[in-house]
Backbone and ligand atoms as CSV (ligand in chain L), in Angstrom:
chain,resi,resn,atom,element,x,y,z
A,1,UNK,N,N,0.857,-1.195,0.000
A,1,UNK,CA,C,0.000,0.000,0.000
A,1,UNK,C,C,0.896,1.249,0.000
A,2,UNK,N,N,0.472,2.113,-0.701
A,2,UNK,CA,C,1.107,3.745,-0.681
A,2,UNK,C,C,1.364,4.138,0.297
A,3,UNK,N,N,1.922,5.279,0.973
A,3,UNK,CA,C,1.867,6.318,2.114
A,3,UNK,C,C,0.674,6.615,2.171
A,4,UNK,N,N,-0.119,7.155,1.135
A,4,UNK,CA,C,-0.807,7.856,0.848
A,4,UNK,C,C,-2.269,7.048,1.814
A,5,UNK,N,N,-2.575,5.698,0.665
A,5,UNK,CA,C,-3.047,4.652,1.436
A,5,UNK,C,C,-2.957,4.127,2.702
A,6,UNK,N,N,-2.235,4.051,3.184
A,6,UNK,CA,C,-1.282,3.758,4.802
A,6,UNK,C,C,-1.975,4.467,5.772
A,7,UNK,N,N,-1.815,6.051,5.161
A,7,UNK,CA,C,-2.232,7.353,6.349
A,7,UNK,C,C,-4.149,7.016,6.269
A,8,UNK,N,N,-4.654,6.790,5.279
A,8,UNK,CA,C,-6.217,6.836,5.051
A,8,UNK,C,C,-6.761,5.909,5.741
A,9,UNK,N,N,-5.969,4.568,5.528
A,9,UNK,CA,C,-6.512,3.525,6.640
A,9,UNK,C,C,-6.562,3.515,7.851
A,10,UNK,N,N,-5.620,4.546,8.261
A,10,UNK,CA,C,-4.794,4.393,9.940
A,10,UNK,C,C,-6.240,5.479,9.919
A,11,UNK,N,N,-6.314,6.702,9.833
A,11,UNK,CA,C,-7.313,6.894,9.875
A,11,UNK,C,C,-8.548,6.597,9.971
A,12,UNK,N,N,-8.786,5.834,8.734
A,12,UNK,CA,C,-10.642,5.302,9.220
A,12,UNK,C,C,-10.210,4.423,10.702
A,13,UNK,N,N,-8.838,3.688,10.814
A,13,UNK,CA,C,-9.250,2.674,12.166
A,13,UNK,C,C,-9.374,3.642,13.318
A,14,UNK,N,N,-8.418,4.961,13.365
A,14,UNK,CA,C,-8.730,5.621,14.387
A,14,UNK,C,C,-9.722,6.220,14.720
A,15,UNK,N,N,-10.880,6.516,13.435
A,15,UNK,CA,C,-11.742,7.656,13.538
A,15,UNK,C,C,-13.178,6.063,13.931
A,16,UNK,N,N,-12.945,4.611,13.485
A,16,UNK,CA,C,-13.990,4.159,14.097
A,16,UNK,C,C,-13.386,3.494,15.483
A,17,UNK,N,N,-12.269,3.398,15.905
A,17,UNK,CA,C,-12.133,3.708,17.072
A,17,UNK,C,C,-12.414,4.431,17.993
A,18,UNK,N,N,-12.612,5.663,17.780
A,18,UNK,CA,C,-12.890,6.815,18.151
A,18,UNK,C,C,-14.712,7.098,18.675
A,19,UNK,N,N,-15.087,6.091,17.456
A,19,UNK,CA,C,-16.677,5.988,17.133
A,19,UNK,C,C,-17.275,5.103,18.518
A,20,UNK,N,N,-16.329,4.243,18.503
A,20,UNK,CA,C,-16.674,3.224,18.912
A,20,UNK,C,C,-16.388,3.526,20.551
A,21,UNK,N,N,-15.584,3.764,21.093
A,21,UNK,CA,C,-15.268,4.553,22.071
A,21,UNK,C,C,-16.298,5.185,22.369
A,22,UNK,N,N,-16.699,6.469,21.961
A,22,UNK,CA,C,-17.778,7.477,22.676
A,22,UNK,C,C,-18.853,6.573,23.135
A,23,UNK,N,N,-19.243,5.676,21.569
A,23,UNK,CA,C,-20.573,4.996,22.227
A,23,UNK,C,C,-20.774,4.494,22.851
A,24,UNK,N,N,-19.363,3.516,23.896
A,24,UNK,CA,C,-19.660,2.988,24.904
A,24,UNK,C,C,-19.339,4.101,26.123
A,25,UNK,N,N,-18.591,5.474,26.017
A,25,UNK,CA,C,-18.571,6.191,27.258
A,25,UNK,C,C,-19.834,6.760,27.357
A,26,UNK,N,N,-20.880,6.479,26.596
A,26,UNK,CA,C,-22.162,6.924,26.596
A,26,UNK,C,C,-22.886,6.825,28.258
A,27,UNK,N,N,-22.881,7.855,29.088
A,27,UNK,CA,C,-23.477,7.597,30.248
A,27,UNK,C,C,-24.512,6.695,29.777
A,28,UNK,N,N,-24.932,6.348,31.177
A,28,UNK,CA,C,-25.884,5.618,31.170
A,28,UNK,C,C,-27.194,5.836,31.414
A,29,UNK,N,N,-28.181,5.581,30.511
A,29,UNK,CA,C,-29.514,6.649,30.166
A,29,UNK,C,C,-29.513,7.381,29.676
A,30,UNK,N,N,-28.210,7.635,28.407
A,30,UNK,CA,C,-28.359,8.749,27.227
A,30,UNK,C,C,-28.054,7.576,26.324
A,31,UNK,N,N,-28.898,7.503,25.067
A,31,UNK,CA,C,-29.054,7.339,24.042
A,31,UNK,C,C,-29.409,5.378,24.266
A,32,UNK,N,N,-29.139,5.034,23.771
A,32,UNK,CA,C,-29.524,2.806,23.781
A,32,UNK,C,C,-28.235,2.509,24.980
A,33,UNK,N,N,-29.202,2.086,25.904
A,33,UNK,CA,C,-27.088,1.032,26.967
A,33,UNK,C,C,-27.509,-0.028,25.889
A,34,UNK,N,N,-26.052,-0.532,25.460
A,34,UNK,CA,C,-25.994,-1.729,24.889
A,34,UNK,C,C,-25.344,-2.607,26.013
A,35,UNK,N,N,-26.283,-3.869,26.554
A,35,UNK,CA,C,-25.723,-4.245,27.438
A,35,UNK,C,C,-25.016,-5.163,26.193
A,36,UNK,N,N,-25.206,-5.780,25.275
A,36,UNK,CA,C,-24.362,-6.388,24.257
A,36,UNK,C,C,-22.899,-6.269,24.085
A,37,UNK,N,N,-22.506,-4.951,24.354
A,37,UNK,CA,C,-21.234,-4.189,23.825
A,37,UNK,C,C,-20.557,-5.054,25.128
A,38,UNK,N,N,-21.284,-5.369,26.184
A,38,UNK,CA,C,-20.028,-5.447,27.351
A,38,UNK,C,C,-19.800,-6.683,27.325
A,39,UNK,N,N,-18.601,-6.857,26.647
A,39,UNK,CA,C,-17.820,-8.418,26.298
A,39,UNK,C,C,-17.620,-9.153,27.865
A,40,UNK,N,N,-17.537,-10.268,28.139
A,40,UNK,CA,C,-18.060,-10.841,29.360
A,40,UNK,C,C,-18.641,-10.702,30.215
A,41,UNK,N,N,-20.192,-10.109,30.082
A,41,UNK,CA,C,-21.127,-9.979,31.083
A,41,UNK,C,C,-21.717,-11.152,31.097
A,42,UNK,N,N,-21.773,-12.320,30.418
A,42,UNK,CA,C,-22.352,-13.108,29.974
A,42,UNK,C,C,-21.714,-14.289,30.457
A,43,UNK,N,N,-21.914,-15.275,32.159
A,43,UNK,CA,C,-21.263,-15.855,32.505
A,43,UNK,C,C,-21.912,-17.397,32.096
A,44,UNK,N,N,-21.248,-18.039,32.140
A,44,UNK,CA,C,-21.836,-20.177,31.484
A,44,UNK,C,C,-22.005,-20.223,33.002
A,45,UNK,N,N,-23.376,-20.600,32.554
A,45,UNK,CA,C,-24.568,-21.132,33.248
A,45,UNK,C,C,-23.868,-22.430,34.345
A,46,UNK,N,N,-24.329,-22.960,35.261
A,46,UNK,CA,C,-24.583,-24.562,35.668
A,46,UNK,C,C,-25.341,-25.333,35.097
A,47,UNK,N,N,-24.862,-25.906,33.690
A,47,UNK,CA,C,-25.947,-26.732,33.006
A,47,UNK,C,C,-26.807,-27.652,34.092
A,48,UNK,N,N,-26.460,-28.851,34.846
A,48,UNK,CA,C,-26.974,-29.573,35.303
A,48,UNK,C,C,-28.286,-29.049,36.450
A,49,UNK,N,N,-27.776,-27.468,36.650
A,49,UNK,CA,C,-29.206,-27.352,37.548
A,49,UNK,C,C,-30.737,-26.652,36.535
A,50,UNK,N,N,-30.611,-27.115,35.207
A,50,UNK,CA,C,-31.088,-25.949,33.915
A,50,UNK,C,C,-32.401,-27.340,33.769
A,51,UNK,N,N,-33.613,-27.281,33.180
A,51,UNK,CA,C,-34.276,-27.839,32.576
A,51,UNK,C,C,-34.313,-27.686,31.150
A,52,UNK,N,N,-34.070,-29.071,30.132
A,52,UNK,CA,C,-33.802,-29.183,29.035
A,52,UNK,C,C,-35.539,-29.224,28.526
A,53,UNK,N,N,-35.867,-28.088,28.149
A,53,UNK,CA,C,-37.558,-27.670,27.969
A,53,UNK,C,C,-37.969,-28.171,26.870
A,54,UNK,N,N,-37.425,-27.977,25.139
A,54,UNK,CA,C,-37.186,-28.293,24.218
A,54,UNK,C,C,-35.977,-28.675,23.363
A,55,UNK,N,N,-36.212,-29.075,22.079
A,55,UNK,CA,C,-35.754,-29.279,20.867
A,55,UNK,C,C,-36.160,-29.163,19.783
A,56,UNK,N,N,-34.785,-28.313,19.673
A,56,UNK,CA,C,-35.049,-28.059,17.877
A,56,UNK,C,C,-34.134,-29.290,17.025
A,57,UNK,N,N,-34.755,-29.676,15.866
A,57,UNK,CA,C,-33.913,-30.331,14.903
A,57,UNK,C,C,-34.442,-29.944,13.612
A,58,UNK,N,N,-32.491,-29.880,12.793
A,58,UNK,CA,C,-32.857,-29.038,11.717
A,58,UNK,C,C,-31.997,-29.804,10.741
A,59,UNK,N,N,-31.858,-30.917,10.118
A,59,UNK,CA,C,-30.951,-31.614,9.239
A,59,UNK,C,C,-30.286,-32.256,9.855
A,60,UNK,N,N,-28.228,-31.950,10.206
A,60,UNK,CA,C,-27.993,-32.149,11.091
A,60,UNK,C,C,-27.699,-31.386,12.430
A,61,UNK,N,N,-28.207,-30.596,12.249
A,61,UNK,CA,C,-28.262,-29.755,13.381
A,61,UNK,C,C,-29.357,-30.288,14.895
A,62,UNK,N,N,-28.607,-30.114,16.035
A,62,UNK,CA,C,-29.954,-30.640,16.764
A,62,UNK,C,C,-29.879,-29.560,18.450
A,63,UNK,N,N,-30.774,-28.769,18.221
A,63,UNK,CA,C,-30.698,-27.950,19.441
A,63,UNK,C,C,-31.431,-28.205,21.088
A,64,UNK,N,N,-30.584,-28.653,22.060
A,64,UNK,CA,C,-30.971,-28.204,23.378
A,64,UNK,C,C,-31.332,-27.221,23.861
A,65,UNK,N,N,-32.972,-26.743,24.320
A,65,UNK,CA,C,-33.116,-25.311,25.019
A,65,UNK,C,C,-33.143,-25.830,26.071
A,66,UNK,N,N,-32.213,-25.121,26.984
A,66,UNK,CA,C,-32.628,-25.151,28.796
A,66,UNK,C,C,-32.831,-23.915,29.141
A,67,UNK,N,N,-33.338,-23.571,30.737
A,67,UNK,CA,C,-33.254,-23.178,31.075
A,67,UNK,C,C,-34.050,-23.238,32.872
A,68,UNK,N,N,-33.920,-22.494,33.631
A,68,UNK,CA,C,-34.041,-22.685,35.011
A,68,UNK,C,C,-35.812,-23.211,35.037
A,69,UNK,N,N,-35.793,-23.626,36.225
A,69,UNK,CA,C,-37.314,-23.742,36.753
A,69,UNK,C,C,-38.177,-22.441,36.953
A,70,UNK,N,N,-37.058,-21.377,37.795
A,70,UNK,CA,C,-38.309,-20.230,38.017
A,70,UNK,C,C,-38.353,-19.559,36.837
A,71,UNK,N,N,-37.535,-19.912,35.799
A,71,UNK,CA,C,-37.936,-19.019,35.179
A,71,UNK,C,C,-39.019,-19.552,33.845
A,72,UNK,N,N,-39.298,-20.670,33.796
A,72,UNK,CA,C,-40.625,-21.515,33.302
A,72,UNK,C,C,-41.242,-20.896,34.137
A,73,UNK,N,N,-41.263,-20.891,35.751
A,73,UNK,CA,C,-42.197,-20.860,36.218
A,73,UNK,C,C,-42.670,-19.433,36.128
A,74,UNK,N,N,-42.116,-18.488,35.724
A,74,UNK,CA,C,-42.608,-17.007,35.556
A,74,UNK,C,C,-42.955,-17.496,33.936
A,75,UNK,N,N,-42.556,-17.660,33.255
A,75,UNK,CA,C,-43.098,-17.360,31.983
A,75,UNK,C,C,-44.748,-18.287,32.217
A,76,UNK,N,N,-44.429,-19.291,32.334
A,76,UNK,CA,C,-46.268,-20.381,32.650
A,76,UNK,C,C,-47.312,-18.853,33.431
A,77,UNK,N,N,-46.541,-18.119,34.641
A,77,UNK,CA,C,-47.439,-17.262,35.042
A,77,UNK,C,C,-47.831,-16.085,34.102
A,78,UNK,N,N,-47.354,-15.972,33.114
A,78,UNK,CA,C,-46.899,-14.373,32.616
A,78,UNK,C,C,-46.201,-13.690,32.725
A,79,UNK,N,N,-45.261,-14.083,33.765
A,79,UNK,CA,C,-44.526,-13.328,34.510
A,79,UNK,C,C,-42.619,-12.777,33.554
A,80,UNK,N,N,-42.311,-11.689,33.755
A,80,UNK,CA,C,-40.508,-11.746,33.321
A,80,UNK,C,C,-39.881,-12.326,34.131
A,81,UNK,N,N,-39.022,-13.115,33.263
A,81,UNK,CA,C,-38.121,-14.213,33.958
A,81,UNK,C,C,-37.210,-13.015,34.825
A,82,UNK,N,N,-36.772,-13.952,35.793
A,82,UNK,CA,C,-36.122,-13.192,37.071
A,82,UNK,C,C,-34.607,-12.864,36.270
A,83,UNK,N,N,-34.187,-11.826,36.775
A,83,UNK,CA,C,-32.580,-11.038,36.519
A,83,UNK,C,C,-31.904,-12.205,36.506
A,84,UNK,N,N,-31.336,-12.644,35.828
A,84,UNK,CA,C,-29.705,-13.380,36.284
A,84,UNK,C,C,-30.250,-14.718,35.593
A,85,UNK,N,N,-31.431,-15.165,35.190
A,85,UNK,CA,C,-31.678,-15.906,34.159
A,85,UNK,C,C,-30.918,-16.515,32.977
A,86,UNK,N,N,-30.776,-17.599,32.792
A,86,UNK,CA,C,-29.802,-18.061,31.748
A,86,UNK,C,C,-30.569,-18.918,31.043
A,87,UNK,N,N,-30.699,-18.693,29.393
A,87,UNK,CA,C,-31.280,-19.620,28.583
A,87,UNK,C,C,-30.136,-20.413,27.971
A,88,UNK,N,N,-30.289,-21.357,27.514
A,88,UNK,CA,C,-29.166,-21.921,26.852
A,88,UNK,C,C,-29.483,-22.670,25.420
A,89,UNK,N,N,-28.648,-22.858,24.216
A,89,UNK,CA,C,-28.960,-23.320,23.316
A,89,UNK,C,C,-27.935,-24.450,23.138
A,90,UNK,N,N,-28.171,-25.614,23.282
A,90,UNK,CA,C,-26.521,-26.179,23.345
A,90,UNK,C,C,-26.714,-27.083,21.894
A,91,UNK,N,N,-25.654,-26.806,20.865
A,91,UNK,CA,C,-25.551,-27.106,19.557
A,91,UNK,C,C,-24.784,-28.086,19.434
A,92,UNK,N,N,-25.724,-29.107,18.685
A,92,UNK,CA,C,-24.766,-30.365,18.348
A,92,UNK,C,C,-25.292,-30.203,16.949
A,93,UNK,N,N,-23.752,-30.961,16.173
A,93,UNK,CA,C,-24.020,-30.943,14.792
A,93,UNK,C,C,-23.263,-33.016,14.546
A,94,UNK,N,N,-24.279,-33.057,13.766
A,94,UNK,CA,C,-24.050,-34.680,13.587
A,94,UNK,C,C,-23.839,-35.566,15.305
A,95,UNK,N,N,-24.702,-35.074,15.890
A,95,UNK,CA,C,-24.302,-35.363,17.473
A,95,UNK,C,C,-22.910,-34.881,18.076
A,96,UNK,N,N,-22.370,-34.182,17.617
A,96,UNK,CA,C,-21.409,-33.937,18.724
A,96,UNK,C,C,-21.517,-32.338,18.688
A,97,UNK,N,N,-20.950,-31.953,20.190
A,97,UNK,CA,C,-20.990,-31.153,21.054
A,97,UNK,C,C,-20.512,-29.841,19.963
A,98,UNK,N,N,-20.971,-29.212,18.733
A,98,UNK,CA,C,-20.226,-27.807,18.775
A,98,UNK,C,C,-20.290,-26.436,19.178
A,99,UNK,N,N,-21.221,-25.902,20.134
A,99,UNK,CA,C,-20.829,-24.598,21.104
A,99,UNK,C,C,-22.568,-24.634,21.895
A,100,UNK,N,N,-21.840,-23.362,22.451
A,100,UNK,CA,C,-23.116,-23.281,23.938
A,100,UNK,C,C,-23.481,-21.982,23.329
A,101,UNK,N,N,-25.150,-21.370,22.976
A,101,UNK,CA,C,-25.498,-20.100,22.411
A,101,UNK,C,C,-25.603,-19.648,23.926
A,102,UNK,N,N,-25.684,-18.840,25.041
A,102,UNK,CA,C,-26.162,-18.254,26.563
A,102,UNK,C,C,-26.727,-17.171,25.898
A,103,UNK,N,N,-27.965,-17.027,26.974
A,103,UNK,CA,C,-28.293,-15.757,26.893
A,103,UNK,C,C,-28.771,-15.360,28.214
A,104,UNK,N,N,-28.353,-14.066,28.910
A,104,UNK,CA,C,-28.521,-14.254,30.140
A,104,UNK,C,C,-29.400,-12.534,30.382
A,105,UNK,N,N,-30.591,-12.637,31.283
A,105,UNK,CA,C,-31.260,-11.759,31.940
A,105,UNK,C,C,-30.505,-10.518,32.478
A,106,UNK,N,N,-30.489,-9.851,32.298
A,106,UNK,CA,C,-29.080,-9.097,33.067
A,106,UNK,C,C,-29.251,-8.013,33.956
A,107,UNK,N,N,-31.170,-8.036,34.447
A,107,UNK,CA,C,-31.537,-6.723,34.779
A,107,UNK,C,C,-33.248,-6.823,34.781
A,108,UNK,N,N,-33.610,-5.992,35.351
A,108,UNK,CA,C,-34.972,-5.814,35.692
A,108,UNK,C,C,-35.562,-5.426,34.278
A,109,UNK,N,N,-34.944,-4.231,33.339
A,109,UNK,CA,C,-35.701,-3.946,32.299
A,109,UNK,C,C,-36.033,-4.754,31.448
A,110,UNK,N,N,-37.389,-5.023,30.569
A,110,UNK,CA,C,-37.216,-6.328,29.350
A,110,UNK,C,C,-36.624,-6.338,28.502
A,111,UNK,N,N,-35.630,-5.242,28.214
A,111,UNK,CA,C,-34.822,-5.185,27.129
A,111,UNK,C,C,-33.349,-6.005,27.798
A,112,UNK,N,N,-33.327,-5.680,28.960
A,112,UNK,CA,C,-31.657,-6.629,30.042
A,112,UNK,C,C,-31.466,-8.062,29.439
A,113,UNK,N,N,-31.112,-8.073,28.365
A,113,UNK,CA,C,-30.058,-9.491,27.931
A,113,UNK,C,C,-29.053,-9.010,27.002
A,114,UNK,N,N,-28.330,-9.987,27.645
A,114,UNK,CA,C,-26.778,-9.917,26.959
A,114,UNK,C,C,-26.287,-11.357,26.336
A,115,UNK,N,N,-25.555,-11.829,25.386
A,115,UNK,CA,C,-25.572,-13.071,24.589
A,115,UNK,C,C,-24.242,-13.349,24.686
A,116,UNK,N,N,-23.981,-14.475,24.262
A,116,UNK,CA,C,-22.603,-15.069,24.339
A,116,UNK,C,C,-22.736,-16.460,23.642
A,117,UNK,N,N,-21.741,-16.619,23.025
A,117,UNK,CA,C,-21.270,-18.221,22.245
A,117,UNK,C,C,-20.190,-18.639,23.175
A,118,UNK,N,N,-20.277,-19.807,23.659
A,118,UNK,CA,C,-19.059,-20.323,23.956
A,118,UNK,C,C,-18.538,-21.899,23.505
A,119,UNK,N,N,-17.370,-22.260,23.748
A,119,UNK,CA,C,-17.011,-22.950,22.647
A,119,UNK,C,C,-17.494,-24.492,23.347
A,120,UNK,N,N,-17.309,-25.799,23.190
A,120,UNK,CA,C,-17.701,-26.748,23.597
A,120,UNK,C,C,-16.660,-26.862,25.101
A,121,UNK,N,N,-15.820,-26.370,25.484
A,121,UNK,CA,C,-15.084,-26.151,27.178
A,121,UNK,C,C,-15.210,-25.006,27.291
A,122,UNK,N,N,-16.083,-24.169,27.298
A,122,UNK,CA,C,-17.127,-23.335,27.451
A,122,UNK,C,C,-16.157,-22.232,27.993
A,123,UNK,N,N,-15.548,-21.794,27.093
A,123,UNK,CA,C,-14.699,-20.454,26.893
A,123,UNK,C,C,-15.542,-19.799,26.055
A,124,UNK,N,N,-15.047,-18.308,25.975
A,124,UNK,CA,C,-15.445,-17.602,25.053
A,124,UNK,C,C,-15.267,-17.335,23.428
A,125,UNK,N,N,-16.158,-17.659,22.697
A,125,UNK,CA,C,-16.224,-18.480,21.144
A,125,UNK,C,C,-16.163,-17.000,20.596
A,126,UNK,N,N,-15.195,-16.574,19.841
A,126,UNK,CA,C,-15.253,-15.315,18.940
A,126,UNK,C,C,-15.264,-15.242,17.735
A,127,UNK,N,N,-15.250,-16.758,17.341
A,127,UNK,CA,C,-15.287,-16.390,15.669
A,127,UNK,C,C,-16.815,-17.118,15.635
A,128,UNK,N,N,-17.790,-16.510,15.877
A,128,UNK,CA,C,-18.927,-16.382,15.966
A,128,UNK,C,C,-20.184,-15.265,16.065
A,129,UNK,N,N,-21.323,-15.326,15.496
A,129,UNK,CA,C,-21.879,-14.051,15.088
A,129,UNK,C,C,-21.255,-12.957,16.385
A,130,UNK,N,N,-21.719,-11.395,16.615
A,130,UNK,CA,C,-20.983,-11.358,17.724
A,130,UNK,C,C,-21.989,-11.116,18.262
A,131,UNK,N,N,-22.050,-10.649,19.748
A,131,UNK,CA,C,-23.469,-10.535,20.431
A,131,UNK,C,C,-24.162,-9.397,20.278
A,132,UNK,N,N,-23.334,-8.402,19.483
A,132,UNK,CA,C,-24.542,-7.358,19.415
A,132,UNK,C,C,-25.412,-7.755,18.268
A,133,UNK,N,N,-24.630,-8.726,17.110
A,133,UNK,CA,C,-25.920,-9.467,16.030
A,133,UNK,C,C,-26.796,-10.480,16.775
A,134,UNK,N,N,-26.479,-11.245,17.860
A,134,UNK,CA,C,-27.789,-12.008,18.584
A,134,UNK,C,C,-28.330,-11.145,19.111
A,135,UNK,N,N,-28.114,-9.887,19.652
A,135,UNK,CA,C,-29.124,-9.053,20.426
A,135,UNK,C,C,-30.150,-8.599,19.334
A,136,UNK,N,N,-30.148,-8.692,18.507
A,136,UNK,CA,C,-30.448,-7.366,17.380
A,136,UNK,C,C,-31.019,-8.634,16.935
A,137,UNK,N,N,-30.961,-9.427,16.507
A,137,UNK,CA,C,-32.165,-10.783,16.384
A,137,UNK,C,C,-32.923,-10.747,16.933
A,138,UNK,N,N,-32.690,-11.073,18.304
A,138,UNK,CA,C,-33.513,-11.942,19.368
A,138,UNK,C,C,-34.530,-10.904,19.415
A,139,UNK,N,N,-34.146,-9.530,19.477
A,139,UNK,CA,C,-34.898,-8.004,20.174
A,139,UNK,C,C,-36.032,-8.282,18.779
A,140,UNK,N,N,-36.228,-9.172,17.887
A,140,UNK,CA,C,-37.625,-9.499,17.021
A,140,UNK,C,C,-38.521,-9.934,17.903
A,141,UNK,N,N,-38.145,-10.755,19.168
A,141,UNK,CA,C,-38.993,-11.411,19.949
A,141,UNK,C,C,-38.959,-10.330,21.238
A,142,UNK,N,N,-39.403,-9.295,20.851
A,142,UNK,CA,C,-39.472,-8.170,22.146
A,142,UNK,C,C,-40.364,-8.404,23.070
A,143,UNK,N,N,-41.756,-9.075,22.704
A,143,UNK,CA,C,-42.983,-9.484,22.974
A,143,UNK,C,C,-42.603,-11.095,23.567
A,144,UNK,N,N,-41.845,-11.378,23.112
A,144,UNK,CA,C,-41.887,-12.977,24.023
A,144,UNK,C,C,-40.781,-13.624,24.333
A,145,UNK,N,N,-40.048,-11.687,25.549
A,145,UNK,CA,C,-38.817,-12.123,26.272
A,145,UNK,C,C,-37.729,-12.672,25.861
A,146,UNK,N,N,-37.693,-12.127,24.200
A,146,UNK,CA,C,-36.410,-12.142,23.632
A,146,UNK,C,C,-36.237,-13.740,22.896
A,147,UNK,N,N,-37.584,-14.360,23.320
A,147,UNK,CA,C,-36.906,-15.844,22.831
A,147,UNK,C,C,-38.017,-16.406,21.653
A,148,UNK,N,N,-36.616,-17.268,21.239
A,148,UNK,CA,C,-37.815,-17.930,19.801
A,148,UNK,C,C,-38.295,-18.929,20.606
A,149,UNK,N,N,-37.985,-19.408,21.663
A,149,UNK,CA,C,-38.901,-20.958,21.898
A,149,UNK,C,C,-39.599,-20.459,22.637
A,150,UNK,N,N,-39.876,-19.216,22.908
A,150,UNK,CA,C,-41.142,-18.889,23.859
A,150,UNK,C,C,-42.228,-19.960,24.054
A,151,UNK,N,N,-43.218,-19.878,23.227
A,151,UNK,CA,C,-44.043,-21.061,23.657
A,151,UNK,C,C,-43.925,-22.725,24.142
A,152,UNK,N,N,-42.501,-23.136,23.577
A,152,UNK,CA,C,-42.068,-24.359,24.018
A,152,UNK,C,C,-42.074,-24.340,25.680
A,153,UNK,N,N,-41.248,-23.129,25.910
A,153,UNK,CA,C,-41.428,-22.912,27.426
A,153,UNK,C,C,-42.814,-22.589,28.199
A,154,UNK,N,N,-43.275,-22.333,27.451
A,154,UNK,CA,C,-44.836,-21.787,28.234
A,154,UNK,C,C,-45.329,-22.975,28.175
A,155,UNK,N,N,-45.384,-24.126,27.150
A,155,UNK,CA,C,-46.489,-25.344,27.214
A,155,UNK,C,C,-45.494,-26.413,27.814
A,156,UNK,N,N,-44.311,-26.312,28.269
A,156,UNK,CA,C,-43.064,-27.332,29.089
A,156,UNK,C,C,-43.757,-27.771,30.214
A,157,UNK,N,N,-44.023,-29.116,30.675
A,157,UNK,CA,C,-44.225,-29.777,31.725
A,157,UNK,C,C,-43.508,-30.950,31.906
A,158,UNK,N,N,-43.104,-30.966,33.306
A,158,UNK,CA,C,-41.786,-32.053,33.351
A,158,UNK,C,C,-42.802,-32.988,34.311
L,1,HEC,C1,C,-30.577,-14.089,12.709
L,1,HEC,C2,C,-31.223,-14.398,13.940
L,1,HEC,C3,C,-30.433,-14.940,15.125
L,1,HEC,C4,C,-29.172,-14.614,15.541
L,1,HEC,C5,C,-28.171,-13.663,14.902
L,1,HEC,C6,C,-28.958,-15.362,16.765
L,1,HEC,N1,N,-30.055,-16.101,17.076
L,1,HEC,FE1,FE,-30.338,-17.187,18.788
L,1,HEC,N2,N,-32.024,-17.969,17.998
L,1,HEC,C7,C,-32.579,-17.639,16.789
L,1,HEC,C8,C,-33.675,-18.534,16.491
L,1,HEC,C9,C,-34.553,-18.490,15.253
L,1,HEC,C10,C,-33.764,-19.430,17.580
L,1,HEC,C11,C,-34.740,-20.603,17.757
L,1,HEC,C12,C,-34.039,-21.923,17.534
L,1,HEC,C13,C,-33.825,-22.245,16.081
L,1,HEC,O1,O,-34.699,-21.988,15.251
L,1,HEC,O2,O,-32.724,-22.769,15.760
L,1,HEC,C14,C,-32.723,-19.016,18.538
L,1,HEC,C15,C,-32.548,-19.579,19.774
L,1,HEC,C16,C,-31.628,-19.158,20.705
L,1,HEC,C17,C,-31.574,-19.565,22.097
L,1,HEC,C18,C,-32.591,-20.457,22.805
L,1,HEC,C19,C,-33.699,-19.561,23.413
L,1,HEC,C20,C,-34.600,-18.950,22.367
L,1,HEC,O3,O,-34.511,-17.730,22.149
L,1,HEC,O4,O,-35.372,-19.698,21.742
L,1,HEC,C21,C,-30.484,-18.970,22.643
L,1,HEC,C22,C,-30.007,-19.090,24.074
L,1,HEC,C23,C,-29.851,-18.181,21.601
L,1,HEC,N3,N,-30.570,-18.311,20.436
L,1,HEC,C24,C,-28.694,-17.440,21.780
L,1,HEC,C25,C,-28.054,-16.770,20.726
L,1,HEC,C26,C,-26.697,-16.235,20.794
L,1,HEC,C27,C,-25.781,-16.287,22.002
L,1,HEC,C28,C,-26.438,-15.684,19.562
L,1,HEC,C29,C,-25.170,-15.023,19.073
L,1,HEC,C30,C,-23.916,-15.760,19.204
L,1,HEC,C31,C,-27.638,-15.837,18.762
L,1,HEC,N4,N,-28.580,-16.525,19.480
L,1,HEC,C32,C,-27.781,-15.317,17.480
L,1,HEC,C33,C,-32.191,-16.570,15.994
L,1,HEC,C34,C,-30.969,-15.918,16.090
């Protein structure tokens, strides 16, 4: 690349650096909090204390939804699942284990979730959509607490 080229690039990285920066020094309660933006808010669950509610299967794809008891038990009432809530999507492809989707409650408001991929030893998976594209999905299901299996969970009886 040119000088010329060199200086233009260093530029755009600094100026969306720059971008990118403000929007997260964005106090809080001016303009969208992205709780998304905050890279490990999003801690892996205790699978074994989670209820496996549904399944999806899609070719070879085959999805585990869990998630807690109270928080079936608020959705069966109507109710928003309690803060600190963890849904889980656990992805197997041809049966074996390839990553954990989390999505976790993060707050009283119904907009409070934050997302995370993690890898099958349940580190943090980055070459994966990133979480502000699962937020920006899921936020289609604004009306039913962010989740596509909403109703799986509402009609779940163990
Ligand atoms: C383009 C849309 C889209 C994106 C992006 C997306 N999801 Fe989902 N997600 C879905 C759909 C649709 C389902 C329902 C299951 C299915 O159809 O496979 C789902 C299901 C889930 C579930 C199970 C609970 C529920 O909502 O049904 C979790 C947890 C989840 N996704 C987390 C994530 C995480 C973490 C990411 C980012 C790494 C992510 N999703 C990105 C569409 C999306």
């Amino acid at each position: 690349m040119n000088r010329k080229g060199w200086s233009f690039g260093l530029a755009s990285i600094l100026g969306a650096a720059a971008l990118i920066g403000g929007y997260l020094m964005l106090p809080e309660g001016v303009g969208p909090a992205p709780a998304f933006a905050q890279v490990g808010t999003v801690t892996f669950p205790e699978l074994e204390k989670l209820v496996h509610y549904t399944t999806v299967r899609r070719g070879v794809t085959r999805e585990h939804m869990l998630t807690n008891q109270a928080a079936l038990d608020a959705i069966q009432a109507g109710q928003p699942v309690p803060t600190g809530t963890h849904v889980v999507l656990v992805d197997y492809q041809s049966d074996v284990l390839a990553r954990y989707l989390v999505a976790e409650k993060t707050g009283n408001n119904p907009d409070d979730w934050a997302y995370q991929a993690f890898t099958p030893e349940r580190s943090i998976k980055t070459d994966d959509e990133s979480p502000a594209r699962c937020y920006s999905c899921h936020q289609s299901r604004q009306d039913r607490q962010y989740m596509f299996t909403f109703s799986d969970a509402r009609s779940f009886q163990d």
